[in-house]
N, C-alpha and C positions, 0 to 999 in steps of 0.2 A: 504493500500500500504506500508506504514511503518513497521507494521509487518509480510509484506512476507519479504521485502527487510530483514530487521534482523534473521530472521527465513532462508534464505537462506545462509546469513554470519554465522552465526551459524552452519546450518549443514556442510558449506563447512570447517569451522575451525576444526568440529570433528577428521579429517585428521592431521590437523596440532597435536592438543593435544594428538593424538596416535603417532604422531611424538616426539615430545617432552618428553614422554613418555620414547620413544627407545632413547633418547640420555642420560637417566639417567644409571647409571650402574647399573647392574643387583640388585633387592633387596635380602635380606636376604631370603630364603624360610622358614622361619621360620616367623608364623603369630604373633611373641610373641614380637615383635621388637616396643619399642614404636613408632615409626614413622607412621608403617603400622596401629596403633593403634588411633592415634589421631587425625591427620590429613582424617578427614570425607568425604569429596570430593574426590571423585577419577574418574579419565578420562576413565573407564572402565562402569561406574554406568550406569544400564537404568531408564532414570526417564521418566514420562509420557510427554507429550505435554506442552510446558511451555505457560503461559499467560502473554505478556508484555505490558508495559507500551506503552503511544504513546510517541515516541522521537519526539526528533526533528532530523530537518536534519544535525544538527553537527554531533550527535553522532552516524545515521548512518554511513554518511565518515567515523568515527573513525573508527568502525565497521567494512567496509568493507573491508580499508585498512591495517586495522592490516592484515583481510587476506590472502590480496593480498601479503604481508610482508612474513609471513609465508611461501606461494607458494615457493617464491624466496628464502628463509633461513633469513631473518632479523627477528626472531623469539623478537630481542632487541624494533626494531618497533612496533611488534605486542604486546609486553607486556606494550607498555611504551603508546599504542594508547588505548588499553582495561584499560588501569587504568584511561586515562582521559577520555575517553566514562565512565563509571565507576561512579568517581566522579560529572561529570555535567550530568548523569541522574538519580544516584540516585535508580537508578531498582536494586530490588536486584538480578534480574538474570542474568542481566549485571554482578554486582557486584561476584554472586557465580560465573561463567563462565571465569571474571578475576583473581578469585582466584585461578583457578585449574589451568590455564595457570603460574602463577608465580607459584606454587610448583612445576608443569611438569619443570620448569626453574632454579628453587631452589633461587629464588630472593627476598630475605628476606624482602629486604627495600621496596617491593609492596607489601609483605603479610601484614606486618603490615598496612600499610596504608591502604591495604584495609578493613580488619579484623577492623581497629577504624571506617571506613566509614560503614560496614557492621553492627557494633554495635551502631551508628547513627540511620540507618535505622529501624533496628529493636534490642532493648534494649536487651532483653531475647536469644538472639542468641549464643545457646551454642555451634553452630559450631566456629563461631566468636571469643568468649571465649577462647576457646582451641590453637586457632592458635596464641592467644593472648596472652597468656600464655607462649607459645615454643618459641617465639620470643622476652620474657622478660627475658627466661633463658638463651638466646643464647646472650642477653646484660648483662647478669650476674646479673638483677634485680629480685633477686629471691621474693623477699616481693611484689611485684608487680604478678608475676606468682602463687601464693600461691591465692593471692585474688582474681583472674581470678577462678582459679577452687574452692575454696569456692562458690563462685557467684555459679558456675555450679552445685556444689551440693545443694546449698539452692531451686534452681531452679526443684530440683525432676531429676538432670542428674548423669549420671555416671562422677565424676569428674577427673576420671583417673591418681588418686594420685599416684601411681604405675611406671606408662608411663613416668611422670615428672620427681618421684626419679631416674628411668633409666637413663636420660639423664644427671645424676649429675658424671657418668664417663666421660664426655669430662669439668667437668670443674677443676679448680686448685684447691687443697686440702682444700684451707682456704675459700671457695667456698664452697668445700660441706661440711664443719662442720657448715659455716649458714645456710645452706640448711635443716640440721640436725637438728639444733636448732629451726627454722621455725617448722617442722614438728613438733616437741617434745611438744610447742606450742598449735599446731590446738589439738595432742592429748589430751591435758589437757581441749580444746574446744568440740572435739567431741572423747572422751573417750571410746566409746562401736563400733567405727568404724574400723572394720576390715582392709578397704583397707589402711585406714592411720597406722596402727599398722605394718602391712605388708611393708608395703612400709620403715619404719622406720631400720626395718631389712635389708632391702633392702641398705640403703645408708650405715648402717655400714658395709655392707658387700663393698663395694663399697670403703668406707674410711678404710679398712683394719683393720676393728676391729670384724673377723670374730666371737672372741668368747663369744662378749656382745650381738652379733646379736642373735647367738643361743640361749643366754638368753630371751630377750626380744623375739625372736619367740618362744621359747616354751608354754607360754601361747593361743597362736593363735591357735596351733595345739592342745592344749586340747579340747579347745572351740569346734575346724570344723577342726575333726583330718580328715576329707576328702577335706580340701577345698589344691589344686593340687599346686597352686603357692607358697603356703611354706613348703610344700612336697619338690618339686625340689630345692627351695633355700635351705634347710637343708641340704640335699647333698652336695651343692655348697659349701656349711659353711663348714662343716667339714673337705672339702677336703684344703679346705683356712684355716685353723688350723693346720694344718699339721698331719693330723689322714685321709690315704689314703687309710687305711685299712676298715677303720668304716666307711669310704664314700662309698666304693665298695660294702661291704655288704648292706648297707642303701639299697642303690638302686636298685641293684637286689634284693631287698624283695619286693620295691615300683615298679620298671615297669613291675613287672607283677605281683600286683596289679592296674597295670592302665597303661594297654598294648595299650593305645592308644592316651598315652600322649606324643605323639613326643619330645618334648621337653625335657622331662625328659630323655627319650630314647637318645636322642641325647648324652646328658651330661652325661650321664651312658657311651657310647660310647668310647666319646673322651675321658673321663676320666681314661678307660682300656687301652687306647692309650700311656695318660701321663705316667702309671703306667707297660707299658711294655708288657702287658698282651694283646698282638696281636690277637693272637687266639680268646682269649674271645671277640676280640673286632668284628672282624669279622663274629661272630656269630651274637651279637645285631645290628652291621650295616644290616646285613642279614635279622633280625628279622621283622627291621622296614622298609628298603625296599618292603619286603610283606605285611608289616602292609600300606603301606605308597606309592604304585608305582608309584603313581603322581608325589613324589617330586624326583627330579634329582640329589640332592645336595647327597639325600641318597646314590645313586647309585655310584654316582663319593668317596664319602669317601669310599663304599667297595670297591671298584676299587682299590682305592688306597694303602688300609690294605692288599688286597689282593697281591699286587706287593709284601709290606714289606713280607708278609709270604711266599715267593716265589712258587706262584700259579700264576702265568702270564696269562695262560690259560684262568683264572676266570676273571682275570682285564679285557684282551681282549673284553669276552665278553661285561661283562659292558659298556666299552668303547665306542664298534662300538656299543651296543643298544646308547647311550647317543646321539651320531652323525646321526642315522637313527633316533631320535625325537627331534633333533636339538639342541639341550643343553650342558651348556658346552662345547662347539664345540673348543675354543685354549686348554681349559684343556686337552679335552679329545684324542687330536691331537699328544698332546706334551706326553702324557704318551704311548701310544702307538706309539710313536718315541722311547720313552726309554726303551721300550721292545725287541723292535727289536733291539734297539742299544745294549744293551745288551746282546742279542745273534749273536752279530756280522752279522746282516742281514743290511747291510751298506745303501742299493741303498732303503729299505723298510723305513727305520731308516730316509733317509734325506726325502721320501716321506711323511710323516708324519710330519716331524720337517716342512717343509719349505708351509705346510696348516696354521702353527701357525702363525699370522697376528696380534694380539696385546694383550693387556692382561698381566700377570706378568710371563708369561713364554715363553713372546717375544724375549727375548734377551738371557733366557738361549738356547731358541732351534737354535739361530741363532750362538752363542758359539757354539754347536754340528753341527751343519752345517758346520760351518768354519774348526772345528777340523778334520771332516772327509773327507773333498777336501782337507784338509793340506794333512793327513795319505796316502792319495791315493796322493800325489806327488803336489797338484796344488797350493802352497801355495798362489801365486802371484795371483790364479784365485780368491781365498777366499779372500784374501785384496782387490782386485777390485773391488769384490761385496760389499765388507762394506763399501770401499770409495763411492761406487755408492750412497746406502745406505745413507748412510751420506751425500752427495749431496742433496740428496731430503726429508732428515729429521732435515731440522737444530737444529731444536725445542731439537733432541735430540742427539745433537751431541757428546757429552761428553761422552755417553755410546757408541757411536762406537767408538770412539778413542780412550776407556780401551777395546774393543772388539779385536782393531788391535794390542793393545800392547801385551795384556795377548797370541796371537794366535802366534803374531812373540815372545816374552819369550817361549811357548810352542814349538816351531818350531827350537829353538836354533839361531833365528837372536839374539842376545840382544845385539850387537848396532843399530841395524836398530831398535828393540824396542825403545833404550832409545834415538836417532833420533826423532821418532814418539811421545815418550812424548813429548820431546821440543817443536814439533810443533804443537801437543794439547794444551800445555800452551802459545803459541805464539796465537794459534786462540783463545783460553777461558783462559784467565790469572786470573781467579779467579776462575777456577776449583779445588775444594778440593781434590776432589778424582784421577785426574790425576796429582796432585803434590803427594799426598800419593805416586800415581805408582813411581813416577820417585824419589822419596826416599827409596822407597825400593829398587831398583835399584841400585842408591849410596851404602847402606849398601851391599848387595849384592857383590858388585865392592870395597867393604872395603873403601871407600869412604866416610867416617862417615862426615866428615866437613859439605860436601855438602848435604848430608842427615839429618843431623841437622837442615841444614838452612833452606831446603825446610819444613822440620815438622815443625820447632820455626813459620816459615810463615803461617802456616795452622793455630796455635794456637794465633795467634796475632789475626786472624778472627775469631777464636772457640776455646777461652781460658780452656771451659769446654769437649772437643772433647775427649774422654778416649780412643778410640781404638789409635789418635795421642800421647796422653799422654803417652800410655805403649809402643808405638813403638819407643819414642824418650827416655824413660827410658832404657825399652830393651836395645836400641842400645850403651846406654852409659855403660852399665856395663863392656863390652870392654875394660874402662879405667879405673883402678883399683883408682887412684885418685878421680874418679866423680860417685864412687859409693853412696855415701851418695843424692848426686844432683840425681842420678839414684831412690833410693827407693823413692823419694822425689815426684817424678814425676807418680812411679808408686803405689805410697802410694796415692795419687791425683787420679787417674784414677781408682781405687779400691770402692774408697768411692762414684764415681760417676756409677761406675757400679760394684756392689758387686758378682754377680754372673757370670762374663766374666769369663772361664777357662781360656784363656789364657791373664787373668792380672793376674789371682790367678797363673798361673805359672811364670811368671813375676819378682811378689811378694817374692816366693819361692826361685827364682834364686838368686836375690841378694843378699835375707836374706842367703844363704849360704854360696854367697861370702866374706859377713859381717863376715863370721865365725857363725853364729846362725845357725845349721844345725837343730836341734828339730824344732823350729819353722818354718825354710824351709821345714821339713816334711808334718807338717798341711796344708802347703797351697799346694805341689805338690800334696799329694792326693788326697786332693780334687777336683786340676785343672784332676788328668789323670782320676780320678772316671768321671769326667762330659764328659772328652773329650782327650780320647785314643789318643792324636795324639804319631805320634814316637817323636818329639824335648821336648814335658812334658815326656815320657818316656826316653827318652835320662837323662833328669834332675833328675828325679826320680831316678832312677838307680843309679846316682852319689852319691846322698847325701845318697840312705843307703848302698851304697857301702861304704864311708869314715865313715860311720857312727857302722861299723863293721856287715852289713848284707847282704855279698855278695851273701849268696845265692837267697835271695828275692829280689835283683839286681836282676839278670841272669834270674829268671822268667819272670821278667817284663819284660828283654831285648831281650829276646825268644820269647815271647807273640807280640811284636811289632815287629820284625822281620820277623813274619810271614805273617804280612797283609804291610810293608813296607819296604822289603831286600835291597833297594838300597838307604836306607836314610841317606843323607850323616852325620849330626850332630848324629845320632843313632851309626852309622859304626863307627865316631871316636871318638866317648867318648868312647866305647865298648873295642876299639883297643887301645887307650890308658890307660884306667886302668885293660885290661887283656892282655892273652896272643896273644888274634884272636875273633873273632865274636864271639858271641854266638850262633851254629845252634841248 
């Protein structure tokens, strides 16, 4: 009787763990992901008829009532009833069956504890092991984690040294150089072992030492110049050395030599992506979508390449294939909004945008929503709907109340915007990003005092904040006295974000003001190389204009004119150091 009653809590939980399941966010489709790697149990697995233990009658109720919890959504219930059913019987299929429920959960402080009770029960459990393991790394005990999977290889298992050093990118740099050291270690223990030599490559590439890695992996690749995993990290290497040439060639030699390593393919991909090289890329997304039609992710990146290469047609399809096999359904919603918005297909365009329901291109498609009932006259309808919005989403209120502002600035209200800030900061007074809006604002309104104050407030919270750092630099250069306090701030903000174009334009600005125009040179091209806007081409144009190269001025100012004719700091740097625009 005990074991139907469990055996029926059991199968009706199955529900619940395919539940729990769908509340994680979609994984990686890439099976290369250590998570998908290590973690052994999975809520998908068929395993035969389980044999259990006789409980008792506690641990039924436990039992039954987790599932009862589950039915309802206390999924907190049910996790917290299977851990002490769990512990006071000691079954380990109790025990595996708790386990899968806290990873469907993502509840660390039950995996461990169970994972110590699971390696109670039975010593040699290298499922045990491994979870024991991810959960010493995720306390930042790595010497503890090191000896879990030791155990595992001593034991005759794959110890998944690899899986581990992966997960040494979410930790802090001084983190992974013990982690590094650790490793460096077992090598000197287990010297003719592949996956720890691998794996070793693996964290320098990680700790940004792309070009000791390629050292130390090129002996692996003598060894087992077929073995796949340091094949693709080579590439990876190279391109992290900044040879993006010799990365590009690497790999179209190797994926096809080994046309069926997704993974590699993938990185080949995006890596034509990084490198501009569109066309090419669209080819190999292409490739391996036939290589590959299961996976979705494929589809949605050609889709996507396909938009840049202006083939909408192609994206289309992909698209509505993605939504007729249910996948990527906000992405695939929101790009086919932007198709149509782009071809000014308005009433198709909001049909699309407004299927987009969550996900990270929730709030841009609900921006294009708003923008297009504004166009079409309704402006008052569009704030309605986001105050509605915002009614019923407080959780996320802060983003519709930069939704209202940015739509009435677009609309030409901007005091009704800078209204609407205030009372963004009156309901969330510790909103960063809506005090950001209502300082730029201020500068905007020449208003510098009060836009100081509000940035100086953002950085008393986020002392290290660089996009606030260069906006309240920026805005000082205005005062030819506080230019020194100006580079100062935007000198600050540089070092915290080295590749921001527009601090490197920033940068530029003031070094010129300083009188230092050479050196303002260096950083505006760099800033217009990364990012064309008109206000770095505005800059640009200045300094080699005083710098005595008007004619490579007027290029620049022509080149930007074309993609920005009505931009007002462009227009009047233009108009004041020549005769009339440049057409």
């Amino acid at each position: 009787m005990q074991k139907t009653a469990l055996l029926l809590a059991t199968s009706l939980l199955a529900t619940f763990i395919a539940g729990c399941a769908a509340l994680k966010s979609e994984p990686a489709e890439s099976s290369d992901t250590p998570a998908d790697q290590v973690i052994r149990i999975t809520p998908a697995e068929n395993t035969a008829p389980v044999e259990y233990a006789e409980l008792d009658p506690e641990v039924l109720y436990l039992l039954t009532s987790a599932e009862i919890a589950a039915q309802r959504g206390r999924y907190d219930i049910t996790l917290g009833n299977y851990v002490r059913a769990a512990e006071i019987s000691r079954d380990r299929s109790v025990i595996t069956r708790a386990m899968r429920i806290a990873q469907s959960l993502n509840g660390d402080n039950a995996q461990l504890r169970l994972a110590q009770l699971w390696l109670e029960v039975e010593p040699d459990s290298m499922a045990a092991l491994r979870i024991l393991a991810i959960q010493a790394v995720q306390r930042n005990d790595l010497k503890t984690a090191l000896q879990h999977m030791e155990r595992i290889m001593d034991l005759g298992g794959d110890a998944d040294f690899d899986n581990l050093a992966a997960l040494a990118s979410n930790l802090p740099p001084e983190s992974q150089q013990e982690l590094l050291v650790l490793y460096q270690q077992l090598s000197e223990r287990y010297p003719d072992n592949l996956e720890i030599e691998y794996s070793i490559a693996l964290l320098l590439k990680i700790a940004k030492q792309p070009n000791t890695a390629l050292v130390r992996l090129e002996p692996i690749l003598q060894q087992h110049p077929n073995f796949q995993p340091a094949l693709v990290l080579k590439g990876d290497l190279l391109y992290q050395a900044g040879q993006p040439t010799a990365a590009l060639d690497y790999l179209q030699r190797t994926t096809r030599r080994y046309p069926q390593n997704r993974q590699m393919g993938t990185l080949y991909g995006r890596m034509l992506v990084s490198e501009g090289e569109m066309q090419g890329a669209q080819d190999e997304f292409a490739r391996l979508m036939k290589a590959f039609p299961n996976i979705p992710g494929l589809r949605l990146s050609h889709a996507l390449i396909a938009i840049e290469n202006g083939e909408p047609e192609l994206a289309r399809d992909d698209l509505h294939l993605l939504i007729e096999q249910g996948h990527h359904l906000d992405e695939a919603h929101f790009y086919l909004g932007k198709i149509a918005d782009e071809q000014d297909l308005t009433e198709q365009a909001l049909s699309y945008y407004e299927q987009v329901t969550e996900g990270g291109h929730y709030f841009a498609a609900l921006a294009r929503i708003s923008a297009l009932r504004a166009a079409d006259g309704d402006v008052d309808g569009a704030l309605t709907r986001l105050q509605q919005l915002k009614a019923v989403n407080p959780e996320q209120a802060e983003s519709f109340w930069l939704l209202e502002i940015n739509l009435l600035l677009d609309s030409d209200r901007h005091q009704q915007a800078f209204e609407t800030a205030g009372a963004g900061l009156a309901a969330l007074p510790d909103s960063i990003r809506i005090r950001y809006a209502r300082a730029m604002m201020h500068d905007r309104d020449g208003n510098i005092a009060d836009a100081e104050k509000d940035l100086r407030a953002i950085l008393e919270r986020e002392p290290e904040n660089a996009v606030t750092l260069n906006a309240l630099g920026y805005i000082l250069t205005s005062q030819p006295q506080r230019l020194d306090e100006s580079e100062a701030l935007i000198r600050r903000a540089l070092q915290l974000a080295p590749d921001n174009a527009a601090i490197m334009d920033s940068m530029g600005w003031v070094l010129f003001l300083q009188g230092h125009p050479a050196e303002a040179l260096d950083y505006l091209k760099q800033a217009y190389s990364a990012y064309p806007d008109p206000e770095v081409a505005a800059h640009l144009g200045e300094v080699l204009w005083e710098m005595g190269e008007q004619e490579q001025a007027r290029i620049i100012w022509r080149e930007s004119l074309q993609d920005f004719p009505e931009h007002p700091t462009l227009i009047e740097t233009i108009e004041r150091l020549t005769d009339g625009p440049t057409r």
